[in-house]
PDBQT receptor file of N, H, CA, C and O in Angstrom, charges set to zero:
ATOM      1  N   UNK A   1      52.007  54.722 -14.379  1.00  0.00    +0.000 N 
ATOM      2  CA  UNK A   1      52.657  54.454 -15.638  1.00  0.00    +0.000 C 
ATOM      3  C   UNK A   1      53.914  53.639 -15.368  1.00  0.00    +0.000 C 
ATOM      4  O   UNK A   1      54.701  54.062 -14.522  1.00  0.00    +0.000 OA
ATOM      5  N   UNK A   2      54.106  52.782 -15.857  1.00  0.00    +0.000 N 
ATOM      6  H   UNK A   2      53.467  52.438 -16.545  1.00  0.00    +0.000 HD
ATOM      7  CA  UNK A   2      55.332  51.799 -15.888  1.00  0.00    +0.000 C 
ATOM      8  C   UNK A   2      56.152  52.478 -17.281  1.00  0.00    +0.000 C 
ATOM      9  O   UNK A   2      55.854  52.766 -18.440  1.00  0.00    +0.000 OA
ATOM     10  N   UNK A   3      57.668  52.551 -16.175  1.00  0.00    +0.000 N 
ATOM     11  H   UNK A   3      57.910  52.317 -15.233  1.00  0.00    +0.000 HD
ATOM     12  CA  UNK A   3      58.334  53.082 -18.000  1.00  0.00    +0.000 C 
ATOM     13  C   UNK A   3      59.184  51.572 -18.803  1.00  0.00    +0.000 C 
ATOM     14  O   UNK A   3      60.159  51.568 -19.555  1.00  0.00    +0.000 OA
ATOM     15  N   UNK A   4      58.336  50.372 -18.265  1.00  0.00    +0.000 N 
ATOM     16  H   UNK A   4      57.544  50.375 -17.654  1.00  0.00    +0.000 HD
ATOM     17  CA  UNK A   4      58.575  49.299 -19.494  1.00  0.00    +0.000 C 
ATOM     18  C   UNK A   4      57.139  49.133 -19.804  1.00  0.00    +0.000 C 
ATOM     19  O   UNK A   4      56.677  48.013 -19.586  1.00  0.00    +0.000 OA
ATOM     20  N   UNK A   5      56.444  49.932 -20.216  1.00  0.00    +0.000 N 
ATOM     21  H   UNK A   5      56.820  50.842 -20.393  1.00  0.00    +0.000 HD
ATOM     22  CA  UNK A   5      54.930  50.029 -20.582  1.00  0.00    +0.000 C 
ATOM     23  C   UNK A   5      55.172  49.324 -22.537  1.00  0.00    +0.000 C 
ATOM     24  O   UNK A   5      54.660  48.265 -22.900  1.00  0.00    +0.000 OA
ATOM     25  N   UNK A   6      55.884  50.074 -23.313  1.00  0.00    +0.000 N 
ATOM     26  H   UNK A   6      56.300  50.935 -23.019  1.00  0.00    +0.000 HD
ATOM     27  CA  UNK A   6      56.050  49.683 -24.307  1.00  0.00    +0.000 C 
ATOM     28  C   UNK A   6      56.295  48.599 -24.524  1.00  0.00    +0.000 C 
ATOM     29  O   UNK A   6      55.735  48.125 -25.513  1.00  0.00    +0.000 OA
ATOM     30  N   UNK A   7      57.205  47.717 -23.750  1.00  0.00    +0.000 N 
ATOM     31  H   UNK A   7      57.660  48.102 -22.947  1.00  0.00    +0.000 HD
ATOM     32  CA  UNK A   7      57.676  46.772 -24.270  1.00  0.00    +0.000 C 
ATOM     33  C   UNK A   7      56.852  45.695 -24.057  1.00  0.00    +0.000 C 
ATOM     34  O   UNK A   7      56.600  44.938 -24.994  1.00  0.00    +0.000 OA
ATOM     35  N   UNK A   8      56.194  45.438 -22.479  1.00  0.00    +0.000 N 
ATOM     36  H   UNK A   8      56.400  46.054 -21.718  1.00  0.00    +0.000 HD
ATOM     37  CA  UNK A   8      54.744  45.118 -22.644  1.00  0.00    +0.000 C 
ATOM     38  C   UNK A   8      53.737  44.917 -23.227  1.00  0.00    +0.000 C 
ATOM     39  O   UNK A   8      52.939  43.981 -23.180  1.00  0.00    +0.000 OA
ATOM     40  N   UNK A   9      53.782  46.103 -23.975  1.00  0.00    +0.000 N 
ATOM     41  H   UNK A   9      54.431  46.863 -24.013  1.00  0.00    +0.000 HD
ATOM     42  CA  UNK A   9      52.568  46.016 -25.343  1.00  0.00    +0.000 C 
ATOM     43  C   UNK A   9      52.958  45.605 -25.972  1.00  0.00    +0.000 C 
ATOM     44  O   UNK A   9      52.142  45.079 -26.728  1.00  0.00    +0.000 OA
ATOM     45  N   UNK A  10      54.456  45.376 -26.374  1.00  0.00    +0.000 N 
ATOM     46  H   UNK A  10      55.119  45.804 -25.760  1.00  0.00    +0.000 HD
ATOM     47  CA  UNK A  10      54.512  45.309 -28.300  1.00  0.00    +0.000 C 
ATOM     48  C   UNK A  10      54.863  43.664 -28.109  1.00  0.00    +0.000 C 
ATOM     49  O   UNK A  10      54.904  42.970 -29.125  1.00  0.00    +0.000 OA
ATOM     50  N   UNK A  11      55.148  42.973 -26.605  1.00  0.00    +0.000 N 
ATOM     51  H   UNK A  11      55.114  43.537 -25.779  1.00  0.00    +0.000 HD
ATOM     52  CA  UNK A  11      55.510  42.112 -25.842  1.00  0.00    +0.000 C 
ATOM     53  C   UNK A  11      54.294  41.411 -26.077  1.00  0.00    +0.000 C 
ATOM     54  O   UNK A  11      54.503  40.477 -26.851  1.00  0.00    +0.000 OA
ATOM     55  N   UNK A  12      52.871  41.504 -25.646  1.00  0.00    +0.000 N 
ATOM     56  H   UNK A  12      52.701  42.263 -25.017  1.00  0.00    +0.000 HD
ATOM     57  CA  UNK A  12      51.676  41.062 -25.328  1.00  0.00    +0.000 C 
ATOM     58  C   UNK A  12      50.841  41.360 -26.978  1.00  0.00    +0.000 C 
ATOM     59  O   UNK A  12      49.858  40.706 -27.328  1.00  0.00    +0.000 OA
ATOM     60  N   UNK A  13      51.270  42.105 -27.555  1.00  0.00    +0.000 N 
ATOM     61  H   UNK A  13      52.068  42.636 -27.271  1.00  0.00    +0.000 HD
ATOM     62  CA  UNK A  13      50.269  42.258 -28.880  1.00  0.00    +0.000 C 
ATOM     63  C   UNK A  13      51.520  40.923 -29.992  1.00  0.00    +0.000 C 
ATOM     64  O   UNK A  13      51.264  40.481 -31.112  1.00  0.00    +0.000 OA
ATOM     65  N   UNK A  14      52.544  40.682 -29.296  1.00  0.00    +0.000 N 
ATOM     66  H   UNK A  14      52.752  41.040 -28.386  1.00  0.00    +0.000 HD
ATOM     67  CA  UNK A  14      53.203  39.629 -30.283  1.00  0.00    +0.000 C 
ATOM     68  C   UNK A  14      52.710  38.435 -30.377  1.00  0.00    +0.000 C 
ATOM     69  O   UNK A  14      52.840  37.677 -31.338  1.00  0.00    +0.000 OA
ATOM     70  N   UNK A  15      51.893  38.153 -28.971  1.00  0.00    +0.000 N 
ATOM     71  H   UNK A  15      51.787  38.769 -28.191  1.00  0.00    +0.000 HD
ATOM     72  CA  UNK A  15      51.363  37.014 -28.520  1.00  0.00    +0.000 C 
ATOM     73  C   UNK A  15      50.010  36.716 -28.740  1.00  0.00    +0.000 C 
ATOM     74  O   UNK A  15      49.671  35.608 -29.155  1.00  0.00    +0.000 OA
ATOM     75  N   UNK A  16      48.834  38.033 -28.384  1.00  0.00    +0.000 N 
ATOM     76  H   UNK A  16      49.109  38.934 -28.047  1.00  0.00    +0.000 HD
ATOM     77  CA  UNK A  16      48.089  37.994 -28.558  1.00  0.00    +0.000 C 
ATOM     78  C   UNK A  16      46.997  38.999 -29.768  1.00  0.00    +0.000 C 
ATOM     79  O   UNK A  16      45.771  38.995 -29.872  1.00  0.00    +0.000 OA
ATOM     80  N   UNK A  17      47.806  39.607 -30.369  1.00  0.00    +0.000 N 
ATOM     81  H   UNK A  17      48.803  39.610 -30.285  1.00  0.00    +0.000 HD
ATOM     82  CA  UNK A  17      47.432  40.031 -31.857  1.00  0.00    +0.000 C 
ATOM     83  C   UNK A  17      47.238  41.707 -31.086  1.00  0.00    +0.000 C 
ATOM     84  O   UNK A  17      47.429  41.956 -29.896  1.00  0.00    +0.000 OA
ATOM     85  N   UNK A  18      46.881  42.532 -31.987  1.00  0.00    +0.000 N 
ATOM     86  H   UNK A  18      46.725  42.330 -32.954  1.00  0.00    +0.000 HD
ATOM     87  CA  UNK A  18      47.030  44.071 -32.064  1.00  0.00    +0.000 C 
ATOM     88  C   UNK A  18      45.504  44.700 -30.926  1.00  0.00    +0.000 C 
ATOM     89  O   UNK A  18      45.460  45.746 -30.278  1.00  0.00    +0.000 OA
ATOM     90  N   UNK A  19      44.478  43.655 -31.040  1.00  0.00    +0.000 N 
ATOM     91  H   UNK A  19      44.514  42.806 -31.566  1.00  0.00    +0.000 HD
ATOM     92  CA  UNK A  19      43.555  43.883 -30.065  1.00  0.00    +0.000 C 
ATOM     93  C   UNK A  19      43.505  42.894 -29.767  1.00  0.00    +0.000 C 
ATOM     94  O   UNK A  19      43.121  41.883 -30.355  1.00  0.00    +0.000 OA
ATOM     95  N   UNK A  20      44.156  43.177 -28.144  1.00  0.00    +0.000 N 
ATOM     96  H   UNK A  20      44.468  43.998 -27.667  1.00  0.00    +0.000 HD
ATOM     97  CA  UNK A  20      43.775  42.094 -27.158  1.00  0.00    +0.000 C 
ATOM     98  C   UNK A  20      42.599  42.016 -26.026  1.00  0.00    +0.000 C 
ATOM     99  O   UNK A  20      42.128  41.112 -25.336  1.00  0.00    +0.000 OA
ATOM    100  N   UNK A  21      42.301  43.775 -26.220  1.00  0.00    +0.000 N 
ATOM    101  H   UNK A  21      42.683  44.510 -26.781  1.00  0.00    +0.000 HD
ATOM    102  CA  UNK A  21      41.054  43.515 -25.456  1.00  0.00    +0.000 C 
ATOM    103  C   UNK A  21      39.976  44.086 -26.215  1.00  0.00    +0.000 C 
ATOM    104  O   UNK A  21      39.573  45.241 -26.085  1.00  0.00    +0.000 OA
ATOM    105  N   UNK A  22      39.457  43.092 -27.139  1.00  0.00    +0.000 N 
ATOM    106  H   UNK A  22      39.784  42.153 -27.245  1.00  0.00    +0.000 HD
ATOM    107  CA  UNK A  22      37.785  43.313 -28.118  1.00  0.00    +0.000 C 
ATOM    108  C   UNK A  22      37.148  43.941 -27.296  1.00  0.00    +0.000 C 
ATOM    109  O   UNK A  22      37.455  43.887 -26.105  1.00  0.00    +0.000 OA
ATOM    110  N   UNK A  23      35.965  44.787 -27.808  1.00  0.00    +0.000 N 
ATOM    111  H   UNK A  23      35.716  44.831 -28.776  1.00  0.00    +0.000 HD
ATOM    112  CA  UNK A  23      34.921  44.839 -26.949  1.00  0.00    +0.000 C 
ATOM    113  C   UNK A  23      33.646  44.736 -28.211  1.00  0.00    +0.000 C 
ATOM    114  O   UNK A  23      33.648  44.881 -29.434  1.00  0.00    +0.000 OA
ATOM    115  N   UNK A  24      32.699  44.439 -27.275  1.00  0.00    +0.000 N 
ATOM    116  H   UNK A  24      32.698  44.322 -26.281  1.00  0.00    +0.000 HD
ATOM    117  CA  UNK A  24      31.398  43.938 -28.087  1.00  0.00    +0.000 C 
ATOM    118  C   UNK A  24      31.169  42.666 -28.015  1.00  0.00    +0.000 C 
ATOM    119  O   UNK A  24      31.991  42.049 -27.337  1.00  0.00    +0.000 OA
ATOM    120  N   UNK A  25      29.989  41.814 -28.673  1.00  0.00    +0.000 N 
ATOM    121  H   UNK A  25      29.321  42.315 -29.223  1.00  0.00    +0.000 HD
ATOM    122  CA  UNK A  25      29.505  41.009 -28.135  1.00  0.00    +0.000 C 
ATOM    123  C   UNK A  25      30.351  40.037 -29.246  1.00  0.00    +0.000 C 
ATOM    124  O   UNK A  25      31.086  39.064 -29.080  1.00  0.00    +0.000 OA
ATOM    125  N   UNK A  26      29.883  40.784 -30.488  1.00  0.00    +0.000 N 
ATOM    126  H   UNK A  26      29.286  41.574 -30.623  1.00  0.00    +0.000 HD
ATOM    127  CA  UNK A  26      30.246  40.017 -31.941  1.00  0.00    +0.000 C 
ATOM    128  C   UNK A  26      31.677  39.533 -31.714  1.00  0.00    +0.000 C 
ATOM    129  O   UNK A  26      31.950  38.362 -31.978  1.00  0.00    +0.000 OA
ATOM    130  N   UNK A  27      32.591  40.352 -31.248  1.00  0.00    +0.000 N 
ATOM    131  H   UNK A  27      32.370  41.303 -31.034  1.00  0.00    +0.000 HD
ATOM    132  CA  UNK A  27      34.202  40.391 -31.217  1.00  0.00    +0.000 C 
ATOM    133  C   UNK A  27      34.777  39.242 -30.416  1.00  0.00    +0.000 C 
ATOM    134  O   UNK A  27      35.624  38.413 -30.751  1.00  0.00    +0.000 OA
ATOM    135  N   UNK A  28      33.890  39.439 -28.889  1.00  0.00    +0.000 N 
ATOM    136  H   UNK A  28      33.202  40.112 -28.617  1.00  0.00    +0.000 HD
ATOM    137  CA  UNK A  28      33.954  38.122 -28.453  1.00  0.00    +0.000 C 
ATOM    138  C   UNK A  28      33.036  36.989 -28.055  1.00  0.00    +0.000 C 
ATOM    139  O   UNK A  28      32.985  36.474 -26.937  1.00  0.00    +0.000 OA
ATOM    140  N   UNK A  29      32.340  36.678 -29.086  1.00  0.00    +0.000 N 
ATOM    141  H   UNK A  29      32.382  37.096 -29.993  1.00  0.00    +0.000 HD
ATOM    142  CA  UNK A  29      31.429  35.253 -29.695  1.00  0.00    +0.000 C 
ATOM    143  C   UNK A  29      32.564  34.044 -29.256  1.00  0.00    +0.000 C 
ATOM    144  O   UNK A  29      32.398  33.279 -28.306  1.00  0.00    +0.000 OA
ATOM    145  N   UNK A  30      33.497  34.048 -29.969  1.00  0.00    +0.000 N 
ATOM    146  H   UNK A  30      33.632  34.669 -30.740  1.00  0.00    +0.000 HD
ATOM    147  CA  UNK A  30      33.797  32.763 -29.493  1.00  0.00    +0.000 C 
ATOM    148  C   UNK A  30      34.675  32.115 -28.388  1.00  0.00    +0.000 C 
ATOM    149  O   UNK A  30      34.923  30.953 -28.069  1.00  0.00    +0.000 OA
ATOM    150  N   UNK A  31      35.035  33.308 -27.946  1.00  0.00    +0.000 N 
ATOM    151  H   UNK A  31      34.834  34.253 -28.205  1.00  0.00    +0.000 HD
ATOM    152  CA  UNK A  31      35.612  33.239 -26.293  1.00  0.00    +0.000 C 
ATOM    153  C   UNK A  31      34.385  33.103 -25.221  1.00  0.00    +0.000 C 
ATOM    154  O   UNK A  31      34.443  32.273 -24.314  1.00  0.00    +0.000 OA
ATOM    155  N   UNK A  32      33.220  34.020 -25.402  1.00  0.00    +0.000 N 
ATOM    156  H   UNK A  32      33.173  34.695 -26.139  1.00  0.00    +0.000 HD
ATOM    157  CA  UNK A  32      31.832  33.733 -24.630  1.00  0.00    +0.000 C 
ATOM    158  C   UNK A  32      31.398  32.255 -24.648  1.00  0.00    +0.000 C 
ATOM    159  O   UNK A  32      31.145  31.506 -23.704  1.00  0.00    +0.000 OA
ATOM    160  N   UNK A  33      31.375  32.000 -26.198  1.00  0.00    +0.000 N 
ATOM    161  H   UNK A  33      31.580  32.608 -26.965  1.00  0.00    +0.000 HD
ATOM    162  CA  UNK A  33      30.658  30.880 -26.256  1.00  0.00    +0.000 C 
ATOM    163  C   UNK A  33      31.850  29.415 -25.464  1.00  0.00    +0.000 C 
ATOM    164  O   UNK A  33      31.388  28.377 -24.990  1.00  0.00    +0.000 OA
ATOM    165  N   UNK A  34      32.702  29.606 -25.500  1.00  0.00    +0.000 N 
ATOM    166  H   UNK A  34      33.077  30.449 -25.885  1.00  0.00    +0.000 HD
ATOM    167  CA  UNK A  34      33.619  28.694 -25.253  1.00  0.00    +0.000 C 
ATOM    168  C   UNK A  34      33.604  28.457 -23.228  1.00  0.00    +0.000 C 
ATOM    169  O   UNK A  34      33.802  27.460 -22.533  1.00  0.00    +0.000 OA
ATOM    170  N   UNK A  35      33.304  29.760 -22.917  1.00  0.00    +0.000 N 
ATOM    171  H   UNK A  35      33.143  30.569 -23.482  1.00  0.00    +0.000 HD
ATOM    172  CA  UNK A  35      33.489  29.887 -21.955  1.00  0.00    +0.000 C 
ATOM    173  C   UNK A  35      31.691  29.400 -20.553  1.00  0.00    +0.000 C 
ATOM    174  O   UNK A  35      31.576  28.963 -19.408  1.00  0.00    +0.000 OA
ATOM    175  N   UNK A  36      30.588  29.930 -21.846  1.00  0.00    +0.000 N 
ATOM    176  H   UNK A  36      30.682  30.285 -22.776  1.00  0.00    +0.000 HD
ATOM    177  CA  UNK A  36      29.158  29.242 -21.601  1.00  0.00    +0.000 C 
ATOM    178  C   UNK A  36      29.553  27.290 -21.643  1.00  0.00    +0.000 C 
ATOM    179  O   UNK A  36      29.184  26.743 -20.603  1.00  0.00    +0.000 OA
ATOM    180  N   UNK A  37      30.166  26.392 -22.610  1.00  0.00    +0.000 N 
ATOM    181  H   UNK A  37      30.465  26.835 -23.455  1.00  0.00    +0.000 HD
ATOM    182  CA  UNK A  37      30.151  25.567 -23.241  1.00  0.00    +0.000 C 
ATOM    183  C   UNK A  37      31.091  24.968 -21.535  1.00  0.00    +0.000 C 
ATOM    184  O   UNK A  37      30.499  24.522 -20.552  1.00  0.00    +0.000 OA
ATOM    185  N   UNK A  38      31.868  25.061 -21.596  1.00  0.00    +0.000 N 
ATOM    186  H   UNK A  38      32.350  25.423 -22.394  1.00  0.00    +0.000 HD
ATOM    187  CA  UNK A  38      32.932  25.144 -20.166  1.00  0.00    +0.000 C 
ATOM    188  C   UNK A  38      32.193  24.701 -19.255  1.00  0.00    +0.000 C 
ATOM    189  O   UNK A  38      32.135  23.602 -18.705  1.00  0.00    +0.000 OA
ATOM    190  N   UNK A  39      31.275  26.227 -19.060  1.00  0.00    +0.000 N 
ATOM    191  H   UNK A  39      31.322  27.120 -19.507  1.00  0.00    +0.000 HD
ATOM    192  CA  UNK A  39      30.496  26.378 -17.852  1.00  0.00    +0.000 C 
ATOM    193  C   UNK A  39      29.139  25.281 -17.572  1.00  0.00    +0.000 C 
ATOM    194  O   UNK A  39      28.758  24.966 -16.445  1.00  0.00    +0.000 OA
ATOM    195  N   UNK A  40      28.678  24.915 -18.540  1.00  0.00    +0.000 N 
ATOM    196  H   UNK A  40      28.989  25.171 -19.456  1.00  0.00    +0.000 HD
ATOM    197  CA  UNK A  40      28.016  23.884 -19.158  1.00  0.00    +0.000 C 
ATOM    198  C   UNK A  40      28.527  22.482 -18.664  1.00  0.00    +0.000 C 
ATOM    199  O   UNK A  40      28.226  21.596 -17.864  1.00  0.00    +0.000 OA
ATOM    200  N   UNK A  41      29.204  22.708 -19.338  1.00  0.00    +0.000 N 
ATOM    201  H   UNK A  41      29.448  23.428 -19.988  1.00  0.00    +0.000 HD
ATOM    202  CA  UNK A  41      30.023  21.123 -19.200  1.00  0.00    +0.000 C 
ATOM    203  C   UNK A  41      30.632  20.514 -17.886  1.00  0.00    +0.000 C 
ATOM    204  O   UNK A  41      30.902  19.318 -17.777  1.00  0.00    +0.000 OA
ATOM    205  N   UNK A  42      30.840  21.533 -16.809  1.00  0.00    +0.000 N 
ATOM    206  H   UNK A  42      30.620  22.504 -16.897  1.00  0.00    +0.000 HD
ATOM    207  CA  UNK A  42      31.618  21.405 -15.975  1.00  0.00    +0.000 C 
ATOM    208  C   UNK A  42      30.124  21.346 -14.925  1.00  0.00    +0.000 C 
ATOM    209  O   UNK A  42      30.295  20.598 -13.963  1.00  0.00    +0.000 OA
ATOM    210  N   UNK A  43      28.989  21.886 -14.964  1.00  0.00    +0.000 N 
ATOM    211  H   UNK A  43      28.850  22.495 -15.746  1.00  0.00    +0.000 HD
ATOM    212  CA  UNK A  43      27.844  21.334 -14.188  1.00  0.00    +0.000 C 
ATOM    213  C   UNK A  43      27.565  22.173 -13.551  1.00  0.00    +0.000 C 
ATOM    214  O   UNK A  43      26.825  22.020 -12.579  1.00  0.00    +0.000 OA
ATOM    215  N   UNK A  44      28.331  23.915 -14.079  1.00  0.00    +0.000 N 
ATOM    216  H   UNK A  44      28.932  24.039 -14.869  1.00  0.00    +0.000 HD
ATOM    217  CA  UNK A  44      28.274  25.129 -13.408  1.00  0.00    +0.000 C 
ATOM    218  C   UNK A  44      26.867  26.004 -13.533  1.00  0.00    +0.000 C 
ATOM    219  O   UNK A  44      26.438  26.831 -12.728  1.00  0.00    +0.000 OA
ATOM    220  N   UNK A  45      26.189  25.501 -14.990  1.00  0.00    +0.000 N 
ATOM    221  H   UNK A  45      26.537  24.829 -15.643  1.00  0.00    +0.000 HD
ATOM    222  CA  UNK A  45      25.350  26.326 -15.274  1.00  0.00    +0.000 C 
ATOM    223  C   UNK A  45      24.453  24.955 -16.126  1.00  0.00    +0.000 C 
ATOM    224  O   UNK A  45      25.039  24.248 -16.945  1.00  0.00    +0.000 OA
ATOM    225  N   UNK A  46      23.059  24.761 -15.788  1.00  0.00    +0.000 N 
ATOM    226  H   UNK A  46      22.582  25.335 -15.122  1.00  0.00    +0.000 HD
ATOM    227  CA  UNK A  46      21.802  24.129 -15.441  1.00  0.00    +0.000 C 
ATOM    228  C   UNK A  46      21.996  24.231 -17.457  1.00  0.00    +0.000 C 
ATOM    229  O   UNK A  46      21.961  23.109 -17.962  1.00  0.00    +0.000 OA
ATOM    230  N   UNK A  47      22.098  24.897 -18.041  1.00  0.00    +0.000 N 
ATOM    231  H   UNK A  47      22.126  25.808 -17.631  1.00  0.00    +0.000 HD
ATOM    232  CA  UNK A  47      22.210  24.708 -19.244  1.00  0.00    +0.000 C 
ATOM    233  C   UNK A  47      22.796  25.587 -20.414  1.00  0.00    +0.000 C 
ATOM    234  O   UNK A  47      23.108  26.726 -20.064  1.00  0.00    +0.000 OA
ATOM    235  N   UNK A  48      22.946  25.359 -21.367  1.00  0.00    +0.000 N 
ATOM    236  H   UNK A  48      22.693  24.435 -21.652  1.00  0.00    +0.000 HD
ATOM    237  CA  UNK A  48      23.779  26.034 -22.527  1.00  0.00    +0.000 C 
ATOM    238  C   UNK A  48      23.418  27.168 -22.628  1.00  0.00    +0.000 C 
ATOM    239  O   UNK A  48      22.463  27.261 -23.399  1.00  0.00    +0.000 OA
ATOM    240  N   UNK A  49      23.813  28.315 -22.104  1.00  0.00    +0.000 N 
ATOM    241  H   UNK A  49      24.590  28.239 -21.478  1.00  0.00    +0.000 HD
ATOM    242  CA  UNK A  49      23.499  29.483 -22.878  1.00  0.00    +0.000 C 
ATOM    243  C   UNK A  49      23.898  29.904 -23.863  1.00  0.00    +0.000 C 
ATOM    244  O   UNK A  49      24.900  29.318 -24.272  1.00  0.00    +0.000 OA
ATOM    245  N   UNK A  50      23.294  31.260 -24.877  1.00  0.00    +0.000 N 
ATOM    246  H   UNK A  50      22.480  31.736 -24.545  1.00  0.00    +0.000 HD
ATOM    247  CA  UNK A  50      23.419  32.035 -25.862  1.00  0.00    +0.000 C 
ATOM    248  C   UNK A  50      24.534  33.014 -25.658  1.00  0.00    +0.000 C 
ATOM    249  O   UNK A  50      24.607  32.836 -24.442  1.00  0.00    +0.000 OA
ATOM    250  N   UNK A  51      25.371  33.823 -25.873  1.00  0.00    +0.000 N 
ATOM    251  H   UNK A  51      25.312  33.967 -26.861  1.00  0.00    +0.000 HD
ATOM    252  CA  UNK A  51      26.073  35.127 -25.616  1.00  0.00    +0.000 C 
ATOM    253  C   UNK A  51      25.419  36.134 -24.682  1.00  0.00    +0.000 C 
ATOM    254  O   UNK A  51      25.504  36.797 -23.648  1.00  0.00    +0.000 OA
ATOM    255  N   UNK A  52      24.618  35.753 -25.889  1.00  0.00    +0.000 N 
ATOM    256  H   UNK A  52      24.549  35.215 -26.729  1.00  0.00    +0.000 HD
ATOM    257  CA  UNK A  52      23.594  37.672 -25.345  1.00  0.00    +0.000 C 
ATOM    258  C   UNK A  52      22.540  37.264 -24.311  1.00  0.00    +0.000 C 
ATOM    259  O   UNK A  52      21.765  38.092 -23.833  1.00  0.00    +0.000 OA
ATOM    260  N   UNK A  53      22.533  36.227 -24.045  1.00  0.00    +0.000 N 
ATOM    261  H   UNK A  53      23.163  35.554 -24.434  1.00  0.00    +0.000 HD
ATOM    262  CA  UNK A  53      21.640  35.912 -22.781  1.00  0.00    +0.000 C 
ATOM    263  C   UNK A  53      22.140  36.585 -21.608  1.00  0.00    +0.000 C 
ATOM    264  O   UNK A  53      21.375  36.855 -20.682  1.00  0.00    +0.000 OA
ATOM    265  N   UNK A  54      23.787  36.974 -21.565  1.00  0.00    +0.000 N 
ATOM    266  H   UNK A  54      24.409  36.754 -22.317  1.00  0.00    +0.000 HD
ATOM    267  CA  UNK A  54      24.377  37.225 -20.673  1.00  0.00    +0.000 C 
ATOM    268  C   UNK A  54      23.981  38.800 -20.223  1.00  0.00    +0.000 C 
ATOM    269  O   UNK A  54      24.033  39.092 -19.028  1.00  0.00    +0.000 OA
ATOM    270  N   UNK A  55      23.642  39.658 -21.080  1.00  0.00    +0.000 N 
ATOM    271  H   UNK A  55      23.600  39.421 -22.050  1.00  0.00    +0.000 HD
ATOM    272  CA  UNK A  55      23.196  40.571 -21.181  1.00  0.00    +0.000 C 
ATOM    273  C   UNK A  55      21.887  41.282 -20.871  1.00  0.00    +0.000 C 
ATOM    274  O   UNK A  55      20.987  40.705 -21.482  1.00  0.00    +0.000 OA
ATOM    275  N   UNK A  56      21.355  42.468 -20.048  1.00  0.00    +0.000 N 
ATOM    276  H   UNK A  56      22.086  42.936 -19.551  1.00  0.00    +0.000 HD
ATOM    277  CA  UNK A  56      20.425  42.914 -20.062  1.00  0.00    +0.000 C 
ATOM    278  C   UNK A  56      19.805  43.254 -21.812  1.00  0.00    +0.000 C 
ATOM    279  O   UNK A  56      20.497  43.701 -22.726  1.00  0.00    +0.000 OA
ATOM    280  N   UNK A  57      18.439  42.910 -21.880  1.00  0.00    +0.000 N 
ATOM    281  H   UNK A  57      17.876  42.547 -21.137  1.00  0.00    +0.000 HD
ATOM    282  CA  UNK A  57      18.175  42.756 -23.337  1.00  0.00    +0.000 C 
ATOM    283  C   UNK A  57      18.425  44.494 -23.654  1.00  0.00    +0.000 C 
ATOM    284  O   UNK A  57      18.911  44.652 -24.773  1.00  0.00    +0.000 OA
ATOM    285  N   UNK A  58      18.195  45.775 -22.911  1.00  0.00    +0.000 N 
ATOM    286  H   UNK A  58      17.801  45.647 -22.001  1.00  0.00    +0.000 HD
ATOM    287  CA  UNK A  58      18.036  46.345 -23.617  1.00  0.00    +0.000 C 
ATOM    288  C   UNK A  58      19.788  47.181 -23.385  1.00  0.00    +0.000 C 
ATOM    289  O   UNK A  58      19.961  48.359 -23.694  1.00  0.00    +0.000 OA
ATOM    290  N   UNK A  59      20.610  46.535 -22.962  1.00  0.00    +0.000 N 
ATOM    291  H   UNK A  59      20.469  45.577 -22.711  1.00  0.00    +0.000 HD
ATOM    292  CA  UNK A  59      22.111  46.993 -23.528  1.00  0.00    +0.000 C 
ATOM    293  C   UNK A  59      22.245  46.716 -24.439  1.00  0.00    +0.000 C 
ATOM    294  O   UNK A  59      22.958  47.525 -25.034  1.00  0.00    +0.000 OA
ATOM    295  N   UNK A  60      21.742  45.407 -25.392  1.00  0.00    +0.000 N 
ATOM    296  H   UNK A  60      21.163  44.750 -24.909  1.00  0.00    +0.000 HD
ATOM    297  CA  UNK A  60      21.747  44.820 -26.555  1.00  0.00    +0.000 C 
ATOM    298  C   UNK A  60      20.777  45.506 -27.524  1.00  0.00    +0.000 C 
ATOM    299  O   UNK A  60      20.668  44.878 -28.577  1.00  0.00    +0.000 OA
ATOM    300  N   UNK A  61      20.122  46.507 -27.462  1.00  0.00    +0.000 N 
ATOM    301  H   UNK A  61      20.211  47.017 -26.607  1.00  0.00    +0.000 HD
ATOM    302  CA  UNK A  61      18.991  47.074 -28.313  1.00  0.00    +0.000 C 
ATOM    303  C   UNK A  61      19.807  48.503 -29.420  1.00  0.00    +0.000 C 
ATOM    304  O   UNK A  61      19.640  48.785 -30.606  1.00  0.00    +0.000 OA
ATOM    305  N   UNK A  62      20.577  49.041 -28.472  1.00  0.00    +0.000 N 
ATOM    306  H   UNK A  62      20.712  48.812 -27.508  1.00  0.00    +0.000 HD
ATOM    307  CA  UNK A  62      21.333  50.182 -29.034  1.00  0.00    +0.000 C 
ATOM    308  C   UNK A  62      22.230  49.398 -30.357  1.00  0.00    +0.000 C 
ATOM    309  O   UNK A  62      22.171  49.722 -31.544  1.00  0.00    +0.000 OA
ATOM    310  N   UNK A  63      23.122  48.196 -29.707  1.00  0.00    +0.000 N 
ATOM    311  H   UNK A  63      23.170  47.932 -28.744  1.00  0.00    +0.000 HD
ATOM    312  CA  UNK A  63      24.198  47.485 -30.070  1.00  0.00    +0.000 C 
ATOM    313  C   UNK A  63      23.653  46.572 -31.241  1.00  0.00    +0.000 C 
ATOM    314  O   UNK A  63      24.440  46.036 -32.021  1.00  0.00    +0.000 OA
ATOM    315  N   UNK A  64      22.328  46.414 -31.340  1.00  0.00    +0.000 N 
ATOM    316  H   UNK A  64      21.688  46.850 -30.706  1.00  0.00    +0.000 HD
ATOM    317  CA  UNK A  64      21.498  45.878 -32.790  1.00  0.00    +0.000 C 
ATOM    318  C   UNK A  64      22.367  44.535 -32.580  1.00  0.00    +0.000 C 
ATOM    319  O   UNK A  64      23.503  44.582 -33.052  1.00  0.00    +0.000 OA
ATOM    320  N   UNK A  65      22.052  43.560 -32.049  1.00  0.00    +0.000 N 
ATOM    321  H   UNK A  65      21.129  43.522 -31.665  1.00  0.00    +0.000 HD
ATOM    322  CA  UNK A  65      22.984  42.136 -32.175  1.00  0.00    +0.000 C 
ATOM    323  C   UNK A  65      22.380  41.516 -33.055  1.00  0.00    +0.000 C 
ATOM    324  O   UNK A  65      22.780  40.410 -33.417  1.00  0.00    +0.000 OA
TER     325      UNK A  65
């Protein structure tokens, strides 16, 4: 525990909004996709992927995408 833990947060949520760390696929769509598009572009990855490609299909089955 850091005892400038607070100020940190209220420091880092000024900057980057009240949830800074989403979870789910939906939440972060356009950081994924930005980051496939990147990866793409830069000659890292053979071609454009989807989000949920990234994913085993059936982690995505519970999560109904």
């Amino acid at each position: 525990m850091l005892p400038w833990l607070y100020a940190a947060v209220e420091q880092t949520q000024s900057v980057m909004g009240r949830d800074f760390w989403p979870y789910g696929l939906k939440a972060n769509d356009t950081t994924l996709r930005t980051f496939l598009r990147y990866s793409y572009e830069q000659g890292l990855a053979g071609r454009l992927f989807e989000p949920a490609e990234l994913f085993a299909p059936e982690s995505l089955q519970a999560y109904r995408i």
